[in-house]
Each structure stands twice: as C-alpha cells, then as structure tokens.
N, C-alpha and C positions, 0 to 999 in steps of 0.2 A: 227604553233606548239604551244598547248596550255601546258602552266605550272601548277604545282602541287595546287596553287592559284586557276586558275580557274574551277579544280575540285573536291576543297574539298565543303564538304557540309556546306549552311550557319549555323552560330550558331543558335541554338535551344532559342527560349526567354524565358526566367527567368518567372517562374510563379509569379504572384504579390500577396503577402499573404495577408489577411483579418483578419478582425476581426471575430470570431467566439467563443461563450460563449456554456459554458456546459459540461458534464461528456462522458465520454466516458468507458464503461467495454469493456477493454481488456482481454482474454484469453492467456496470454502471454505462447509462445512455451519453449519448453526446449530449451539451447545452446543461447538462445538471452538476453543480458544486459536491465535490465530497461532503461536504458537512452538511445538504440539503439531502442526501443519499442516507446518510446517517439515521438523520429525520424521519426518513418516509420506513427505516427497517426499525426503528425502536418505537416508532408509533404502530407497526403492525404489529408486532410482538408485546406492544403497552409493556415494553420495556424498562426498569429502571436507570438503569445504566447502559453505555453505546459508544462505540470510538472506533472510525478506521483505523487499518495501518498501514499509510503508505498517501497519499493525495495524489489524486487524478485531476489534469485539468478539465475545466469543462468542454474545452475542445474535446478530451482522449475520453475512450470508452474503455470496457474492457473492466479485469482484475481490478476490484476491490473489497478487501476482507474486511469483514466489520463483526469488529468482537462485542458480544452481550454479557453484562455481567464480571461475573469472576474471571472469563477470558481475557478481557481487560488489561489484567495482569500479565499478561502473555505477549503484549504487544511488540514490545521492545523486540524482542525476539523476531517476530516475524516481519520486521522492516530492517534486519539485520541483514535481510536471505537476499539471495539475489532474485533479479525480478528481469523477464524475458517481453520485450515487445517488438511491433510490426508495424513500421510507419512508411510515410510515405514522403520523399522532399519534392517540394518544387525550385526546380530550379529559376534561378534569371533575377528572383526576389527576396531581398534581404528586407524583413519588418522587425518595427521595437521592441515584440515581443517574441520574436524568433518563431510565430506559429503563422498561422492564417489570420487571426485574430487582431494581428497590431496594424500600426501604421508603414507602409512602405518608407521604408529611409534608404537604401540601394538598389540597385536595377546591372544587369547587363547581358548583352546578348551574346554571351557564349552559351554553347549548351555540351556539355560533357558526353564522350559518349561511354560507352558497356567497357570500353577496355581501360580507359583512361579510372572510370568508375570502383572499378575492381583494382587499378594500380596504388589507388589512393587508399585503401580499405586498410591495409597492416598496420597504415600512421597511427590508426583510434585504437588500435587492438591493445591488452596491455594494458598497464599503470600508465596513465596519460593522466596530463594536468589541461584543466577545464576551464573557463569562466562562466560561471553561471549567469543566466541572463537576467538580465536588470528588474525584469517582470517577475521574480521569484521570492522565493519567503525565506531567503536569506537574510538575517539581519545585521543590522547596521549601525552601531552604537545604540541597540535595542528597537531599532526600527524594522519593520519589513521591509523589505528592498521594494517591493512591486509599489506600497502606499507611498515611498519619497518617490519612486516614479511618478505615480499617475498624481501626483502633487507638481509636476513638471521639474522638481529637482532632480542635479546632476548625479546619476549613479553610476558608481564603478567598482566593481566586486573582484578581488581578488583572484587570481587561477588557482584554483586544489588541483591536488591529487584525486582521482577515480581509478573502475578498476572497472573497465572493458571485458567481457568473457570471451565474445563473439560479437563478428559484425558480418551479418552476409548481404551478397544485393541476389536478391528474389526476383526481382521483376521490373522489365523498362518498358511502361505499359504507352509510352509516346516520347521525346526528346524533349517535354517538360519537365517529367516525372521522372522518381526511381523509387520502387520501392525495397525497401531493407528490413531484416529483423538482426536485431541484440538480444546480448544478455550482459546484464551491468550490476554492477554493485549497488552500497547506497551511496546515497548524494549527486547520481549520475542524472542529468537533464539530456533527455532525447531532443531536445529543442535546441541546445547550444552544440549537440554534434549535429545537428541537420546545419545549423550555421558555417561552423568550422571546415563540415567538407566540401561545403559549399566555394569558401577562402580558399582552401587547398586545392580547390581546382579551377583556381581560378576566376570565378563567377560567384554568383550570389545563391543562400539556397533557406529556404525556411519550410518548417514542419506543418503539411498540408494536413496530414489526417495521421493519426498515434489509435495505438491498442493495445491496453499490457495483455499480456496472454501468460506471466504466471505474477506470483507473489510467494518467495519462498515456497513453503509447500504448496502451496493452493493456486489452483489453474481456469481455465475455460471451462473444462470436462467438469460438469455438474453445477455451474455457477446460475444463478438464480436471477430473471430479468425482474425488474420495475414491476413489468406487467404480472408477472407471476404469481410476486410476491403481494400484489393487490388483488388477485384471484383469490389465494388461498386464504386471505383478509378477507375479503365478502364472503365469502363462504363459509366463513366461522371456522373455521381451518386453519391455524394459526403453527401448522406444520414443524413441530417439532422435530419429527425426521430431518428436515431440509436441514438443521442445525447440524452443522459439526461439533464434536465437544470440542471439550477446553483442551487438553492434548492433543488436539491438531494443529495448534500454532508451537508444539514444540518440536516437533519433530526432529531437528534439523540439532536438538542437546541428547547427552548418553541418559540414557532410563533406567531407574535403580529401583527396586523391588525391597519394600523391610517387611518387617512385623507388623504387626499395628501397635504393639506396645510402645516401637519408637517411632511408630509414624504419631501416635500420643504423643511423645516426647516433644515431638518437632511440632507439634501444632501448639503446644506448649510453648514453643518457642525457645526451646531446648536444642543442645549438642548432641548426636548420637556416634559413638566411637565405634567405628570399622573394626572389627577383630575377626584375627582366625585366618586359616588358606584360602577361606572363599570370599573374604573380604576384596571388595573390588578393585580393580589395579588403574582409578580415574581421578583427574583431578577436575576443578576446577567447577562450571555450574551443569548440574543435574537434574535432571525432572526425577521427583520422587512419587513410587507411588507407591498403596501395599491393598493387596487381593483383587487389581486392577482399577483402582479408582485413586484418581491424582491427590496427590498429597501435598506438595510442597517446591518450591524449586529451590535450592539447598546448595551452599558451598563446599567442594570435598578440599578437606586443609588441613594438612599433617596430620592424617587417620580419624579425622571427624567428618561429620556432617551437620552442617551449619545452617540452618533456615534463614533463607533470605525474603521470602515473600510463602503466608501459609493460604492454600486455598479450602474454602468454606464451600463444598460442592454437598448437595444433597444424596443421601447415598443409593 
C-alpha cells in the first residue's frame, strides 16, 4: 500500500539566477504594480538583480524601464529625463485619489468646452507649482503620504515647483472627456493636473485612463508587452537581443572615449588627468567608455576625471 509520500511529485529545482546587464522597455498593462512588473522581468531573465525607473500606477500603462544588473547604476539618470504621456480627464468628478480609482469627494455639472479647454492650457505650461495628491509616495515625517491616507489620516502635502514642457488637448471624444498629452519633468503627477484644470475651469476633473509614452530615452517604439516577455520565457528564449545595454540609460550625459590604461585606472578607482589640445572641453558627469564598452561614469573636475560609480560589464 503506497502512501501520500510516494506520490507526490518531486520538488521542482529552484532556477539559479545569473548575472544579466541592460535595459529592458516594458509596456506595462493596466491593474499590474511596478514592482509586480519587476517581478515578472527578473524572474524571466532568473535575474539577479532588477529595479524600475520611474513608477507607474496600476491604473497607467505604458513606459516602464526596468534596468538588470549593472544598469542598475544608471537609474538615477534616467528618472532624471523627462517623460511624455497621453491621458484622458473626466470631467464633473473630483475623487481622493485624483484617478478613476478613489473615492468621489466632488461633483459638478459644468462641462468645459474645446475653447474654454485650450484657454486654460498656458496656466500648466512652465515652471508651475503642484500639490501632489494625498494618494502618493511622497513622504511625510518618513511616511508615505498614500499609507497615512488609506489609514484615514489627515494629509496635506505641500505645493513644488514642476516643470511642464508641453500640454496639448488631442481630442474631445464626448463633453465628459478630454483627452491630452504632456511632457513633464520629474516629480510631476498627471493626476493632480487632471485635478487642477479641472478647478481652473471651474468644475471638477480626475484622471480616467494615463499612458506614458516615453521615459527619458526610452519610448513605445520597441517596448516589450507581459505577454511577450512570457512567450520568449516558455520558449526558452530568454532574448537577449530584446535587452538594451547598460548605455542606453545614459544617453542623455557627454561620452568620453580613453585608453584602457586609464580606463584601468579608473576601474581602480583612480583619477585620470585630461592633457593635451584634445583633452576635452566638459565638465561635470560623463559616461566613460574605452574601445566601445562602458567603463565608468566619472566626475570631470579641474582637468581630471574622477570615478564616481565603476561598471563590471562582461567584455
């Protein structure tokens, strides 16, 4: 008589993670958390290491970069850039979270039209100051602002400064809606200008449906869905191609070419001194590289160069 022991099925072995460097454009779905996003590309890649740059609500789809590895390092950098999205406000309804998602706490029946809509557009353009909405990961004497929210305490978040590129209105697809795309800085919430021009025109207005459509460098054009990236995962395909490298999140710093001798130096963790007429005329941070493979990203400071972060890329 055999027992429950002898047939259950053995345990399944533990995939063994690797080192794996480079970018990865995610299309992230509606309803899925960036750091559940995370998850599902460092487990296809049995990744060691993984980090977005930039958080998407689960409401927004759309742009999210998610660096593996030694990209890692690069982050900073590209949540620095500016990021372009395409949302859509409903008018008449102001909610707690300024999206679709929260609770209604205003109401009114005005409904703005196309000209009144476009009169109000120059207010957001610009260095404008914001209040970030209560529902955000701004903190709070070390708190998240969204966790004293949904705790039912009083949040109230200071106005910043942001920094507007572009605001167009695209399309008034009924005299609920509007939809609009930006280009914003960082720190900029599409949710509290769908509120704001909502106030400016008199009525009430929250963010129905968001999509970023860049991320400093990185855009739509070639961005990798869920579904995709769990194709080429069953498939045993684990698509290396799809990776951007590690210098695609820097695009946006000057690129400075040495020797290897001092790209040695600097992996050292050494100074290397700029000499000579063709010594470069840059200050400040560099992506360094030497015979086209990333080396370092490096402080240029009264005729040196200073390593600030060295990268360990396989050659």
């Amino acid at each position: 008589m055999s027992n429950a022991a002898d047939n259950a099925s053995p345990p399944q072995r533990k995939r063994e993670k690797r080192n794996v460097d480079g970018w990865l454009v995610l299309d992230k779905p509606v309803g899925m958390t960036s750091t559940h996003a995370v998850s599902v590309v460092k487990r296809a890649f049995a990744a060691k290491k993984a980090g977005h740059a930039g958080t998407l609500d689960p409401l927004a789809t759309g742009v999210l970069p998610i660096a593996l590895g030694e990209a890692t390092k690069t982050v900073s950098f590209v949540m620095d850039g500016r990021k372009s999205y395409r949302f859509t406000v409903r008018w008449g309804v102001e909610t707690d979270t300024d999206d679709a998602e929260g609770s209604v706490i205003a109401t009114s029946g005005l409904r703005p039209d196309v000209d009144a809509i476009r009169a109000a557009l120059p207010r957001f353009t610009g260095t404008i100051m914001q209040q970030p909405p209560k529902f955000s990961a701004v903190k709070i004497a070390g708190e998240r602002a969204y966790d004293l929210a949904r705790e039912g305490e009083a949040v109230s978040l200071e106005a910043r400064p942001v920094e507007i590129h572009r605001l167009d209105l695209v399309g008034v697809p009924d005299a609920d809606h509007a939809e609009l795309e930006a280009g914003c800085g960082k720190g900029t919430y599409v949710r509290a200008l769908a509120r704001d021009l909502g106030r400016a025109l008199g009525t009430c207005g929250h963010v129905a449906a968001l999509r970023r459509t860049a991320v400093g460098p990185f855009t739509t054009d070639g961005a990798v869905t869920v579904e995709e990236l769990k194709a080429l995962a069953r498939d045993g395909v684990l698509a290396a191609p799809i990776l951007l490298p590690v210098a695609a999140g820097l695009a946006a710093l000057p690129a400075l070419a040495v020797s290897r001798a001092d790209a040695a130096r600097l992996a050292r963790g050494q100074a290397v001194l700029l000499r000579g007429r063709d010594a470069p005329v840059v200050q400040g941070c560099v992506a360094v590289s030497t015979q086209g493979a990333l080396v370092a990203l490096a402080e240029v400071e009264q005729g040196e160069l200073r390593p600030r972060r060295i990268f360990n890329l396989a050659p």
